[in-house]
MIDOSE-1310 file (N, C-alpha, C; in nm, 2 decimals, decimal comma, always signed):
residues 267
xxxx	-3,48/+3,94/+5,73/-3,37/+3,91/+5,64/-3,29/+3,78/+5,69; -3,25/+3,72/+5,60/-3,18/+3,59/+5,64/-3,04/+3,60/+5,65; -3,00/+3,50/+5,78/-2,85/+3,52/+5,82/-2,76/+3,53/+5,73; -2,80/+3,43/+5,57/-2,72/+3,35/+5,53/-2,77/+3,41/+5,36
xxxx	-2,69/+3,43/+5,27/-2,75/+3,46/+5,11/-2,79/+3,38/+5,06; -2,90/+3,40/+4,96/-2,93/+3,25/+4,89/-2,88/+3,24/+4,72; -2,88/+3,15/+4,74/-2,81/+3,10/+4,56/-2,90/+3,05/+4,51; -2,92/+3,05/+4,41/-3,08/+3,00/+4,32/-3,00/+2,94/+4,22
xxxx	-3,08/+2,84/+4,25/-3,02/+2,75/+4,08/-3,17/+2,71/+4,02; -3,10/+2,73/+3,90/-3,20/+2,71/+3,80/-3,22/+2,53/+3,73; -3,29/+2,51/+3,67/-3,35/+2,36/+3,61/-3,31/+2,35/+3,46; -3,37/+2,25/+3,42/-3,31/+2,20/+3,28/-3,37/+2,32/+3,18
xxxx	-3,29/+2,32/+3,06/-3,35/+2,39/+2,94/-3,31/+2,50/+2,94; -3,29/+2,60/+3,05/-3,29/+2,74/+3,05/-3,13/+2,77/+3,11; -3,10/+2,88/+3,12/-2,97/+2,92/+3,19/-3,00/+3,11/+3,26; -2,93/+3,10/+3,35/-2,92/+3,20/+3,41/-2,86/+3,37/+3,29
xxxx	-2,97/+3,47/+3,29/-2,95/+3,55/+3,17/-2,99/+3,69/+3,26; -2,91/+3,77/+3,27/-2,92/+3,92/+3,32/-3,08/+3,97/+3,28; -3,07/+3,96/+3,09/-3,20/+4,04/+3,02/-3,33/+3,95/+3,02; -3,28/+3,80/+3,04/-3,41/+3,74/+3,08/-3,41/+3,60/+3,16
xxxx	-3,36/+3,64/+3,31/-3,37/+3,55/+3,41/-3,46/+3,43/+3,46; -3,38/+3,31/+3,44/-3,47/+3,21/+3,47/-3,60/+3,21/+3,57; -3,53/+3,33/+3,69/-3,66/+3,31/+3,77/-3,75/+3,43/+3,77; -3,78/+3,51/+3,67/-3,84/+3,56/+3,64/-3,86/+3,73/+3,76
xxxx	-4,00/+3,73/+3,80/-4,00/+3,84/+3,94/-3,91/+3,79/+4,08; -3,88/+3,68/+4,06/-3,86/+3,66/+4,21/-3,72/+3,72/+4,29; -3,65/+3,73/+4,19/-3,52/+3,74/+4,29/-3,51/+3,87/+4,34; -3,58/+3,99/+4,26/-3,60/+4,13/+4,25/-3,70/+4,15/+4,41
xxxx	-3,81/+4,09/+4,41/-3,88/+4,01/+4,52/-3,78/+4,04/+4,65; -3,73/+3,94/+4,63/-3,64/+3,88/+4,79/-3,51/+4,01/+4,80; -3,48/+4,07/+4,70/-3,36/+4,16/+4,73/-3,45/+4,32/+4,77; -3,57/+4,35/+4,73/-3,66/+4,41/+4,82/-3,66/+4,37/+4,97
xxxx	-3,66/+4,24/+4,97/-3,68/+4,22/+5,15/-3,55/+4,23/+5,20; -3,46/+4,27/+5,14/-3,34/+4,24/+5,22/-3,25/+4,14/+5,19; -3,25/+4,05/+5,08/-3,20/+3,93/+5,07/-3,07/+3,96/+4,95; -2,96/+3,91/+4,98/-2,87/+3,92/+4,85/-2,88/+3,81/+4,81
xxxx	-2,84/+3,78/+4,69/-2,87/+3,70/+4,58/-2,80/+3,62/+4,45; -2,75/+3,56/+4,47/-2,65/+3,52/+4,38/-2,71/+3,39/+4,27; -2,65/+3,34/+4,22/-2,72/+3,27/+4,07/-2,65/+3,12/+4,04; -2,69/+3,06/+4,01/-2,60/+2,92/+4,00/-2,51/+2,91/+3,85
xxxx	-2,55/+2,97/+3,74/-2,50/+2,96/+3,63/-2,43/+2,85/+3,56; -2,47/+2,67/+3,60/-2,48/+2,59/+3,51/-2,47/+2,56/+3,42; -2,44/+2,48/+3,33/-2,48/+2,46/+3,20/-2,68/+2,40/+3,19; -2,77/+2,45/+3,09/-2,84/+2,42/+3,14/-2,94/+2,30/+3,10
xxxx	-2,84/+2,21/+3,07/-2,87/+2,04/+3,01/-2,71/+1,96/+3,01; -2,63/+2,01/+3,10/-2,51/+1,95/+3,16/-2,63/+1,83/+3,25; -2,48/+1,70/+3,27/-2,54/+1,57/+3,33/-2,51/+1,64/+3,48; -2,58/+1,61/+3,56/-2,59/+1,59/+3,69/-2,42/+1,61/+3,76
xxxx	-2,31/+1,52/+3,74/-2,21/+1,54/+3,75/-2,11/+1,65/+3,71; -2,12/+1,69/+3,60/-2,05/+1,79/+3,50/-2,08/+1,91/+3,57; -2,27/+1,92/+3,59/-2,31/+2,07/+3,70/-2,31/+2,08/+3,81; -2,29/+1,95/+3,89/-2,23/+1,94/+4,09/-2,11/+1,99/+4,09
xxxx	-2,03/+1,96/+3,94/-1,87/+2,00/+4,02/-1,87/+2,13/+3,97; -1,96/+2,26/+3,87/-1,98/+2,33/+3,87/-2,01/+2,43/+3,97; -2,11/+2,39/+4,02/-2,20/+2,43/+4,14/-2,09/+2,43/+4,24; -2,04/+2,35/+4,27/-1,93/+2,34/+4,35/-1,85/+2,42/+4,38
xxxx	-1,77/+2,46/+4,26/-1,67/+2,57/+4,26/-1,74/+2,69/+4,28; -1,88/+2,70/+4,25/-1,96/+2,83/+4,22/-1,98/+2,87/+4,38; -1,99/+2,80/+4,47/-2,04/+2,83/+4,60/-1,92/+2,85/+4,66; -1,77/+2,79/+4,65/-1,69/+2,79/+4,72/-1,62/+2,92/+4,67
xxxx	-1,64/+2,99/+4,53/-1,65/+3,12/+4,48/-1,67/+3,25/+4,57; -1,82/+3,20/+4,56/-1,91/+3,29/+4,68/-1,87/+3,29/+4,80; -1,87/+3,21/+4,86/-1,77/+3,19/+5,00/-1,68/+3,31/+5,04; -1,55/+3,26/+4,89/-1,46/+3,34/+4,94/-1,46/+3,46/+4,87
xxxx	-1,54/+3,52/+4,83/-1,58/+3,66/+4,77/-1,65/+3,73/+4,88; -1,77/+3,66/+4,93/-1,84/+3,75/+5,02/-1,84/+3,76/+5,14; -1,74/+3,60/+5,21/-1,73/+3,62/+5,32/-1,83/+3,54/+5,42; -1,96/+3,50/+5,36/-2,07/+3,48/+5,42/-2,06/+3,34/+5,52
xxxx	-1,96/+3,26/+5,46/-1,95/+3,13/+5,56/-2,04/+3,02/+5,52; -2,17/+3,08/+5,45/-2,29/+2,95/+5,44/-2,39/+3,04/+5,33; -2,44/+2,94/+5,27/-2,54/+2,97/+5,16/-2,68/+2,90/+5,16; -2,80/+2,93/+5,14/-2,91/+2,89/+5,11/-2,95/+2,87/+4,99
xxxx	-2,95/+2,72/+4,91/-3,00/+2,73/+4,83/-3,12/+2,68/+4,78; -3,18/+2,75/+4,69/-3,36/+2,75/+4,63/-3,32/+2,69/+4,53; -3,33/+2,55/+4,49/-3,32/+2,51/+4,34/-3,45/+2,43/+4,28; -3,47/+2,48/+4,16/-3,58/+2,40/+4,07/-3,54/+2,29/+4,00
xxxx	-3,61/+2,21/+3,99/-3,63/+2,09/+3,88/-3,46/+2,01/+3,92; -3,46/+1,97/+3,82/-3,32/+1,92/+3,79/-3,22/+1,98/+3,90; -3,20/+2,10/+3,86/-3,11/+2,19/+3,95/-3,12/+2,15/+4,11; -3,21/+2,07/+4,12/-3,23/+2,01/+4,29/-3,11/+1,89/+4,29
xxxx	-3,11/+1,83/+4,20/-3,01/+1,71/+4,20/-2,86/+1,76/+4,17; -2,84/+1,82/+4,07/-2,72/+1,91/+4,06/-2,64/+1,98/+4,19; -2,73/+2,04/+4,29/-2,69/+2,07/+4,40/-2,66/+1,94/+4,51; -2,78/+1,85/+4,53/-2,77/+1,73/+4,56/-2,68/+1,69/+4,59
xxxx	-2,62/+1,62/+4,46/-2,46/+1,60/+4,43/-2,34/+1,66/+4,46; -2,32/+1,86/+4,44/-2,26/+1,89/+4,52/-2,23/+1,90/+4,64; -2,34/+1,87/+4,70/-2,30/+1,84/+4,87/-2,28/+1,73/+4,90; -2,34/+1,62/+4,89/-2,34/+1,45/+4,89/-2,21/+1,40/+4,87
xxxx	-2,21/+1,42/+4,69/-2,05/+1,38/+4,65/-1,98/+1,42/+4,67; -1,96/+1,55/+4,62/-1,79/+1,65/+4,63/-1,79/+1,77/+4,79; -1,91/+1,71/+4,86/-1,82/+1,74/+5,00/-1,87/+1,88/+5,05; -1,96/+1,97/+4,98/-1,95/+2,12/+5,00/-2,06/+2,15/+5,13
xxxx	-2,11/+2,05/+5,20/-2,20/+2,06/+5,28/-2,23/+2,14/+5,37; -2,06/+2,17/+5,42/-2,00/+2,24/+5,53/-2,05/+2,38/+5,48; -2,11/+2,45/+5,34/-2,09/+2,54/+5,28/-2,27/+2,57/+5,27; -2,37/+2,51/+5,33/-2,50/+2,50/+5,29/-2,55/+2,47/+5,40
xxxx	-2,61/+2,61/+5,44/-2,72/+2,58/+5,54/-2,89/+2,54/+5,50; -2,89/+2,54/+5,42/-3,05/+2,47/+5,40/-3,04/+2,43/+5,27; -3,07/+2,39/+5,18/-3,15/+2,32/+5,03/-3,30/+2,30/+5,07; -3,37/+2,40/+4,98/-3,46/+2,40/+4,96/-3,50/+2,36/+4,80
xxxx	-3,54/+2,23/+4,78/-3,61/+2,18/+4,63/-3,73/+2,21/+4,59; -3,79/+2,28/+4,46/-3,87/+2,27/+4,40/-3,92/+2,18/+4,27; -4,00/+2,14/+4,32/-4,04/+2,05/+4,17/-3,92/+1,94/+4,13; -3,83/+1,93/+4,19/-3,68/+1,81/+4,20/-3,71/+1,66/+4,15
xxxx	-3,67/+1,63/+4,01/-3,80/+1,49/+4,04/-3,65/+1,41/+4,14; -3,67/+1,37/+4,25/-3,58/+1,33/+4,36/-3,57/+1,14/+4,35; -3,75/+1,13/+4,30/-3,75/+0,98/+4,27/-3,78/+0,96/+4,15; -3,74/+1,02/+4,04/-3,76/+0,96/+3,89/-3,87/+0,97/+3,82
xxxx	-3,91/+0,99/+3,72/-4,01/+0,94/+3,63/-4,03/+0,86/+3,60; -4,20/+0,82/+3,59/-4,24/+0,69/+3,51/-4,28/+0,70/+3,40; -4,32/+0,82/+3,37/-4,32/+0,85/+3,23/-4,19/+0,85/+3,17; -4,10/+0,91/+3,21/-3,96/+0,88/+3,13/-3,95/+0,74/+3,12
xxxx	-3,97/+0,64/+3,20/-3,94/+0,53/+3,21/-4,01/+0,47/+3,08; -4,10/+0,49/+3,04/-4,21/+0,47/+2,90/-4,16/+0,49/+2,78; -4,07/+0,67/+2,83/-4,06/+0,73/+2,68/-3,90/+0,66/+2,61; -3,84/+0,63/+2,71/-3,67/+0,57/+2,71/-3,72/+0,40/+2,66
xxxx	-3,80/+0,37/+2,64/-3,85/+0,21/+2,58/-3,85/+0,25/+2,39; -3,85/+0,39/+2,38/-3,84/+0,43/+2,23/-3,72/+0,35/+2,20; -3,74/+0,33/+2,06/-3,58/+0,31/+1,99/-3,44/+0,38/+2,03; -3,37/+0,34/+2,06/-3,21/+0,40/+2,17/-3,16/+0,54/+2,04
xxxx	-3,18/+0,47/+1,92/-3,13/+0,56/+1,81/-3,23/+0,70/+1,78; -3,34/+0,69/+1,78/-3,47/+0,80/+1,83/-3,39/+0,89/+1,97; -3,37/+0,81/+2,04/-3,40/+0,91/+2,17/-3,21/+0,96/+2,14; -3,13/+0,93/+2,13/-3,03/+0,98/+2,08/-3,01/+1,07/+1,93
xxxx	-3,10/+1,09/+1,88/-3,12/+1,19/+1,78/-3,13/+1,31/+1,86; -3,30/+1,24/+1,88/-3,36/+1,38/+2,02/-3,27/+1,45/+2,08; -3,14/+1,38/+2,16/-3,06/+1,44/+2,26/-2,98/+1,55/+2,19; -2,90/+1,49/+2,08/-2,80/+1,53/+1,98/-2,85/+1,67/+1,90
xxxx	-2,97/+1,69/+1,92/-3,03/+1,81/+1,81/-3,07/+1,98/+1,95; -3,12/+1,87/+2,07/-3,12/+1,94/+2,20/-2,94/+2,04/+2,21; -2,89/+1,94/+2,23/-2,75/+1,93/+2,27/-2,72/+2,04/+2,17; -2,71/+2,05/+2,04/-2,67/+2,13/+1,91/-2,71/+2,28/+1,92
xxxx	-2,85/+2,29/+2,00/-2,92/+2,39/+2,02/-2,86/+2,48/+2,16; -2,84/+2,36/+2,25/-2,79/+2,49/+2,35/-2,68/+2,53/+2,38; -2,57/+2,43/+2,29/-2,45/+2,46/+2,27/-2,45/+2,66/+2,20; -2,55/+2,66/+2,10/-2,55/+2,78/+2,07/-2,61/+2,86/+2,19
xxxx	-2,70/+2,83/+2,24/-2,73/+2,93/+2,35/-2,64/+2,93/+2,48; -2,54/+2,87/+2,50/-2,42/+2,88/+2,61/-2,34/+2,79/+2,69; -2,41/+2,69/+2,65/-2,37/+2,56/+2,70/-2,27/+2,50/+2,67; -2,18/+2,48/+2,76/-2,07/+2,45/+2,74/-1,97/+2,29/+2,72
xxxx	-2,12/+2,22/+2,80/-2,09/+2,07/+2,75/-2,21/+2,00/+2,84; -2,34/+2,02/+2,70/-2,45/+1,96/+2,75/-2,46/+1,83/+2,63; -2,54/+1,75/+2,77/-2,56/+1,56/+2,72/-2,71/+1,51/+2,76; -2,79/+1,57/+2,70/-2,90/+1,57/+2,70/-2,96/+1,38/+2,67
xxxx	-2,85/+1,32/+2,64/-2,95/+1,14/+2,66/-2,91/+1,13/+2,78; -2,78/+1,17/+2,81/-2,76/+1,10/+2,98/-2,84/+1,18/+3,07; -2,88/+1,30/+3,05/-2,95/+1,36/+3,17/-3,11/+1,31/+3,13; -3,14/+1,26/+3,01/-3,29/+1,20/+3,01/-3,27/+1,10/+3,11
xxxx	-3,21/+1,03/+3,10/-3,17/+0,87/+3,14/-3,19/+0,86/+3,29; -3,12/+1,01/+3,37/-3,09/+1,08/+3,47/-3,21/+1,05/+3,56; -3,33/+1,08/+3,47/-3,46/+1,11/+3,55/-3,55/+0,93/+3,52; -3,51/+0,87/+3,49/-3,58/+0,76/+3,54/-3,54/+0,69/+3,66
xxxx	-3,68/+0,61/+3,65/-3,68/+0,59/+3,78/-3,54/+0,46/+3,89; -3,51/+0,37/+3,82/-3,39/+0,32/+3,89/-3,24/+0,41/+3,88; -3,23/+0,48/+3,79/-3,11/+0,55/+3,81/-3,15/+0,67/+3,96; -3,25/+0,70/+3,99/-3,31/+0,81/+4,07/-3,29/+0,74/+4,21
xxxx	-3,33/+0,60/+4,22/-3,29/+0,51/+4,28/-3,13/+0,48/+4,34; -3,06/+0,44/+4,23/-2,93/+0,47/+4,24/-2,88/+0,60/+4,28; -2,87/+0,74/+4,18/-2,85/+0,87/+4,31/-2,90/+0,89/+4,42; -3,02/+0,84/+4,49/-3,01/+0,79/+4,61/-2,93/+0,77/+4,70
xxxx	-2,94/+0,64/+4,64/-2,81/+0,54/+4,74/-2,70/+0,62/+4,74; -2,68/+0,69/+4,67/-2,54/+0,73/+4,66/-2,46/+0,88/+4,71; -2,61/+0,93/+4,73/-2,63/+1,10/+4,75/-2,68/+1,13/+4,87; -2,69/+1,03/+4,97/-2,77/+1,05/+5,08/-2,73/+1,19/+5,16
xxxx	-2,85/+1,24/+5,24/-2,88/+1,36/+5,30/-2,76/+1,38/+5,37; -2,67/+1,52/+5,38/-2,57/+1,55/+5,46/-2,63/+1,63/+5,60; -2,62/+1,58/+5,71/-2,62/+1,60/+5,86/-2,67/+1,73/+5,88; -2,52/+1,80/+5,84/-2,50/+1,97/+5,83/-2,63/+2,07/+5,77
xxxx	-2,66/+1,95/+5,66/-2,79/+2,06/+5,56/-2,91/+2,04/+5,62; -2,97/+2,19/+5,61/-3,15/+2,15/+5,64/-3,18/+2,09/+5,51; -3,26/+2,02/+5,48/-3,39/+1,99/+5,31/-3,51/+2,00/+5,37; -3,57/+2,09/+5,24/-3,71/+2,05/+5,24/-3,71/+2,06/+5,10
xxxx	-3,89/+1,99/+5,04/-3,88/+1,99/+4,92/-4,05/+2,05/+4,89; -4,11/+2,07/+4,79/-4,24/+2,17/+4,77/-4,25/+2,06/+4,62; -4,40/+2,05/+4,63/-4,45/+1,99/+4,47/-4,58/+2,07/+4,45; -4,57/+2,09/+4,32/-4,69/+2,16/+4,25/-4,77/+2,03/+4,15
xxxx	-4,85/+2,12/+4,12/-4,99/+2,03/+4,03/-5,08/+2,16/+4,00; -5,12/+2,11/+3,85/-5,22/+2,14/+3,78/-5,36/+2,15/+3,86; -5,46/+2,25/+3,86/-5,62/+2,20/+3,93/-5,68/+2,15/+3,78; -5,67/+2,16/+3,66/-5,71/+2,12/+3,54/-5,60/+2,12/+3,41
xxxx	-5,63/+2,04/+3,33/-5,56/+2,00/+3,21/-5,55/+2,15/+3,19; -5,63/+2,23/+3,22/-5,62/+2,38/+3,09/-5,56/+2,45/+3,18; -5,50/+2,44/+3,29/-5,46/+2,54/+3,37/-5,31/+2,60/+3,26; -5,28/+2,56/+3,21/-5,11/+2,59/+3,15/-5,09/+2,55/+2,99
xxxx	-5,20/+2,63/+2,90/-5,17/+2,53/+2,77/-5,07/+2,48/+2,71; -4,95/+2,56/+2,75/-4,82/+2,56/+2,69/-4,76/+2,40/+2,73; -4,81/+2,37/+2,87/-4,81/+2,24/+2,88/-4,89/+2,15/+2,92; -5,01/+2,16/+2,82/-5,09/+2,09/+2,80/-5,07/+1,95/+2,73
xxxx	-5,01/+1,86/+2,63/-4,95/+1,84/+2,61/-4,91/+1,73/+2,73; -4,75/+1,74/+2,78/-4,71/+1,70/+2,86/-4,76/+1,66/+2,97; -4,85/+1,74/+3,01/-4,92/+1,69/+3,13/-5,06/+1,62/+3,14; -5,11/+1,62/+2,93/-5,18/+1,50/+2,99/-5,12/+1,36/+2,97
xxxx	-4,98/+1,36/+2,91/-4,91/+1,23/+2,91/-4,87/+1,19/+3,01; -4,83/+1,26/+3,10/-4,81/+1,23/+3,25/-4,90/+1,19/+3,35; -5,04/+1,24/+3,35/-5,15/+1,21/+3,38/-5,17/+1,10/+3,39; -5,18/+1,08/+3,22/-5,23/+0,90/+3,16/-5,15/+0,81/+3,24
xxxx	-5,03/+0,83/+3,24/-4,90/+0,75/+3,32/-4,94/+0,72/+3,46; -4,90/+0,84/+3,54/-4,86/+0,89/+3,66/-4,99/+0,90/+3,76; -5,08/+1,03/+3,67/-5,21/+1,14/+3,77/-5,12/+1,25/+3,80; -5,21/+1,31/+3,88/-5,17/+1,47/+3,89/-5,04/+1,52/+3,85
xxxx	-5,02/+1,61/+3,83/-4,86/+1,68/+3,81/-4,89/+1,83/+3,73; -4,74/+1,90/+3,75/-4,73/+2,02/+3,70/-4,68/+2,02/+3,55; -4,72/+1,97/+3,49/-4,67/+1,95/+3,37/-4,54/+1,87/+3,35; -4,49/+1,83/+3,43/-4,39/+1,77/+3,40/-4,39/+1,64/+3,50
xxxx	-4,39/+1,67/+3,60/-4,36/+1,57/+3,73/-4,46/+1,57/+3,86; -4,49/+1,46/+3,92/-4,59/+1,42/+4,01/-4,52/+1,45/+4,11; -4,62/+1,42/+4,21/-4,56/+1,50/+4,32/-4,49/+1,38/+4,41; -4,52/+1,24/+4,35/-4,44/+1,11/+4,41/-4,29/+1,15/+4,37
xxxx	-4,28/+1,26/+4,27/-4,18/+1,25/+4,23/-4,09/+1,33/+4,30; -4,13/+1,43/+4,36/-4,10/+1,56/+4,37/-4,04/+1,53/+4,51; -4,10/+1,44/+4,59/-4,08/+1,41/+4,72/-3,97/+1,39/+4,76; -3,93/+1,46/+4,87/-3,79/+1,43/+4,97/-3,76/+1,48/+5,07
xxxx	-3,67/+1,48/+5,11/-3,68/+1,50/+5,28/-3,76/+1,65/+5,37; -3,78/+1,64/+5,46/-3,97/+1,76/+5,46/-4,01/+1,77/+5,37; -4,09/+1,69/+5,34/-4,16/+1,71/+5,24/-4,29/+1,83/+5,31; -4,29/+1,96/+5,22/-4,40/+2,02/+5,26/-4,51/+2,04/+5,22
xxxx	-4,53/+1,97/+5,12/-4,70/+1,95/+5,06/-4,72/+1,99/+4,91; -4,80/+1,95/+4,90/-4,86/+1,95/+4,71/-4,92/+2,09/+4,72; -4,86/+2,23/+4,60/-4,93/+2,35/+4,63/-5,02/+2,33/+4,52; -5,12/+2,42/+4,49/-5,21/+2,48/+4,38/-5,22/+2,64/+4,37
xxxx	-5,28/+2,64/+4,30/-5,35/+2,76/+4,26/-5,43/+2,83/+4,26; -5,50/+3,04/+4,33/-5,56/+2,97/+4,37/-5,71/+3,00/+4,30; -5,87/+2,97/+4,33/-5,97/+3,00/+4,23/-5,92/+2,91/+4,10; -5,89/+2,75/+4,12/-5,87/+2,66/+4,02/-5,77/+2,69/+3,94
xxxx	-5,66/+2,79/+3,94/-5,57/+2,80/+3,86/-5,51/+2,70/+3,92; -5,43/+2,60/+3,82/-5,31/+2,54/+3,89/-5,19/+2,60/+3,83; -5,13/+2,54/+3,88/-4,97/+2,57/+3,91/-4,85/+2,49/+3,85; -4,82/+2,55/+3,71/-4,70/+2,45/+3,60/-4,55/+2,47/+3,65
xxxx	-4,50/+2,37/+3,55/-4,37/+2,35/+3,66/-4,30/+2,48/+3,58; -4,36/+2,58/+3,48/-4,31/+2,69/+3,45/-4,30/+2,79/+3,52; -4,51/+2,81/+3,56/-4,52/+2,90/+3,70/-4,44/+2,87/+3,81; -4,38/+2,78/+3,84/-4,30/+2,78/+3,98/-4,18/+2,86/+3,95
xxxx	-4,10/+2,90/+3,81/-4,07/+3,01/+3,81/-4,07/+3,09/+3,73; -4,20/+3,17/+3,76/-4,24/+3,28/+3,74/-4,21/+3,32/+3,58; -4,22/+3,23/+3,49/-4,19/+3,23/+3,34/-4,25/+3,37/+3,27; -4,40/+3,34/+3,29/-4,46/+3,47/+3,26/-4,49/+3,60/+3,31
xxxx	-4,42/+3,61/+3,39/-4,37/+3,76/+3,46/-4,50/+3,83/+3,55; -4,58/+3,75/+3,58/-4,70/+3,79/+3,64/-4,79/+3,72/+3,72; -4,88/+3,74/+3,80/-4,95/+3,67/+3,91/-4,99/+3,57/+3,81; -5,05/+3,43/+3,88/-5,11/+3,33/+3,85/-5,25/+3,38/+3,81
xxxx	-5,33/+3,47/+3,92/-5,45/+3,49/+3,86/-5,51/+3,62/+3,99; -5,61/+3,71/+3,96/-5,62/+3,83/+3,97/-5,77/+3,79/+4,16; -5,79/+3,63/+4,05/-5,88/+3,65/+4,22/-5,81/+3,55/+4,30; -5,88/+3,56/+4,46/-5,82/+3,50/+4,56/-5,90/+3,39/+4,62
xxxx	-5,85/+3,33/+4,68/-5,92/+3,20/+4,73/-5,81/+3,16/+4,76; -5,86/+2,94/+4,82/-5,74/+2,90/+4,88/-5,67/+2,86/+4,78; -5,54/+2,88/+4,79/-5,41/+2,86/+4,68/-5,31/+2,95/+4,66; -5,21/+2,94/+4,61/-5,14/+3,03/+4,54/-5,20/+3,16/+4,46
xxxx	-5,20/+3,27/+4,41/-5,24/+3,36/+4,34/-5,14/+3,46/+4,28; -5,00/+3,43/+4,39/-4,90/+3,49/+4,31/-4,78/+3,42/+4,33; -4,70/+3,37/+4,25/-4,60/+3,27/+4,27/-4,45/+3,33/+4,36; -4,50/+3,45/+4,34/-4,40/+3,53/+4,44/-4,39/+3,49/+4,54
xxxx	-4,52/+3,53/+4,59/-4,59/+3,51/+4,77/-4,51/+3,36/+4,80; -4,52/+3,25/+4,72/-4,50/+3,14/+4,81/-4,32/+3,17/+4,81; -4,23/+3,23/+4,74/-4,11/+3,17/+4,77/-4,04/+3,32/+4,89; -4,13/+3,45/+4,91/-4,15/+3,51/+5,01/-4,17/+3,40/+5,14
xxxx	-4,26/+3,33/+5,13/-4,30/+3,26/+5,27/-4,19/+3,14/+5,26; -4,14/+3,11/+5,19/-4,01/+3,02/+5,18/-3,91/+3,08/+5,31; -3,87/+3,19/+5,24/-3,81/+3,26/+5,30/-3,78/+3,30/+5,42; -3,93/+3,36/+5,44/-3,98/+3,36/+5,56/-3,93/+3,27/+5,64
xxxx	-4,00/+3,16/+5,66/-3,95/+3,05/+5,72/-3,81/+2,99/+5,76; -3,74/+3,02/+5,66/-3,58/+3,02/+5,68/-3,52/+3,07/+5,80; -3,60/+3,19/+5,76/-3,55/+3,30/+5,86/-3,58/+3,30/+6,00; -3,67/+3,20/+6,01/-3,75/+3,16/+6,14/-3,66/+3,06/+6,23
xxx	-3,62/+2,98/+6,13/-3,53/+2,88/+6,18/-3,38/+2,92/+6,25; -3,40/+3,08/+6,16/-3,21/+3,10/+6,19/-3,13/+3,09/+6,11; -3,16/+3,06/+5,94/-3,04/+3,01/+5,84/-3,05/+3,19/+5,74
């Protein structure tokens, strides 16, 4: 069991839901082992800013509710930068003993960089019809062109410079990838656009992208399943695939051995 609780934040598109949780088996998973478990609750297409100072108050919440002194957080996608920010910018470092990122694009897309050459008035429709949509699903003030914009590659560049690593925090970061186009049809699609662009990735983002500080390796799947940036959490409520070999086989197991490891260190 870990010293310290972990806070899970969630990624773009989705929001944290009692009846159907972003992270699907997992948190149920880690509170079997002993782990308590708290939730980031975000907006879940708020800009980078708007959900750091969210996050922010959410942890310093936790703090003084449970007492615990320090938190561990497991964040996907986007939600890696959102926390980012809250520690970097608004100071909460003192409050986070490790950040652990999944799938975080940390250095940007180049495929976004491609798709943002569309007409400005196109990609601001896009945002505006996003934006319309999750306001009904809970969102409280989501900006879906600035957070496109978010993930190219010189602004990723700029939060960089600007967001550098706090002392206090451990980081590590994890990237997944597809073993074939068909591993994930739902994002088939996307990831052969990224492909064409980029090469490998989990349907969304490569693993140049994914990278940051310990970086701990590109996972797969295993018996040629690969591994979408959905399966990393646990979307469809079930193992990746029924035989074994080298890879992943249940998306559980790896954020178990996450864990693990935390716990090895002492956080």
């Amino acid at each position: 069991m870990l010293k310290y609780p972990i806070l899970m934040v969630h990624g773009m598109g989705f929001r944290d839901r009692k009846h159907f949780g972003y992270w699907g088996r997992i948190p149920k998973a880690l509170e079997k082992r002993g782990e308590r478990i708290f939730f980031g609750g975000q907006d879940s297409n708020g800009t980078v800013e708007h959900n750091g100072e969210f996050l922010a108050k959410r942890v310093r919440e936790i703090i003084d509710k449970s007492g615990c002194g320090r938190l561990n957080v497991i964040a996907h996608s986007k939600g890696g930068l959102d926390m980012r920010y809250a520690v970097s910018t608004l100071g909460i470092g003192e409050y986070i003993a490790s950040l652990s990122t999944v799938s975080t694009p940390h250095n940007g897309s180049l495929t976004v960089d491609k798709l943002l050459r569309l007409p400005d008035p196109l990609v601001r429709f896009a945002g505006h019809c996003s934006d319309l949509w999750l306001r009904l699903m809970g969102d409280k003030n989501p900006n879906a062109y600035r957070v496109f914009h978010s993930f190219t590659t010189s602004q990723a560049k700029l939060f960089n410079e600007n967001n550098p690593d706090d002392e206090k925090v451990y980081y590590q970061s994890f990237a997944f990838t597809f073993s074939s186009m068909f591993s994930d049809m739902t994002m088939f699609i996307p990831h052969l656009a990224v492909k064409l662009v980029e090469g490998e990735n989990d349907g969304l983002l490569t693993p140049r992208a994914a990278q940051w500080t310990n970086f701990r390796g590109v996972y797969k799947g295993a018996a040629n399943r690969g591994i979408s940036h959905c399966d990393e959490v646990d979307m469809r409520r079930r193992r990746l695939t029924r035989k074994r070999g080298e890879g992943i086989s249940d998306i559980v197991d790896f954020y178990i051995e996450l864990v693990s490891e935390l716990e090895e260190k002492g956080f």
